[in-house]
N, C-alpha and C positions, 0 to 999 in steps of 0.2 A: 570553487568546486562544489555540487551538489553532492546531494546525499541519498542513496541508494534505500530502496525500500526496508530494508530490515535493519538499517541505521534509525530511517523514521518512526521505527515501529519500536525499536529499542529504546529510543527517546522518549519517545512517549510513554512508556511504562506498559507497553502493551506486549501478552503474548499472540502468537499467531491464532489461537483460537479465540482471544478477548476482540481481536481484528477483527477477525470473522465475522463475530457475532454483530460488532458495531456497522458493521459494512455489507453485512450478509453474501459476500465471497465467500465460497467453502475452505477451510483451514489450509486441506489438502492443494489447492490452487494459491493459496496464499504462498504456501510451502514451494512448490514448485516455480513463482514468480519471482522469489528471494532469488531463486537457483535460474534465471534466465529465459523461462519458460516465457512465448509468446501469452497474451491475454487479452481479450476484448476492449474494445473502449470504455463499455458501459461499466463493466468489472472495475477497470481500472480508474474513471470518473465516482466508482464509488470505495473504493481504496483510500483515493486522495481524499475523499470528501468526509471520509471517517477519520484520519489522520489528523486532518484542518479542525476538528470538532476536540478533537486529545490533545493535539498541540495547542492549540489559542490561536491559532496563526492560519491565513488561508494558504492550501497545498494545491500545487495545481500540477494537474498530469505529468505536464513539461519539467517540474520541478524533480522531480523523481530518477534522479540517475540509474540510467540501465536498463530503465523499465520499458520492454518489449511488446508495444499496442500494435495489434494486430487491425 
């Protein structure tokens, strides 16, 4: 079973604004993707890519349960 964006984000010691910042998605979209909200690719290829860089481990898109790429 994978792990949902604000599992990985938890993990990593990150809060939604420290995401943001490493990822430059807006907090507020951060916020709203936790909660199901559709999201671009690019957003979302840089979610993962911020993740993959906190965690030590590559993240990819697909790894991301639930998460809504539009």
């Amino acid at each position: 079973m994978g792990m949902t964006l604000k599992d990985l984000r938890v993990n990593a010691g990150l809060t939604r604004k420290m995401l943001s910042e490493k990822s430059g998605v807006d907090a507020g979209t951060i916020s709203r993707v936790e909660r199901g909200a559709k999201v671009g690719a690019v957003k979302a290829k840089a979610i993962a890519d911020a993740l993959s860089v906190a965690l030590g481990r590559e993240i990819m898109v697909t790894d991301i349960e639930g998460l809504n790429v539009e």
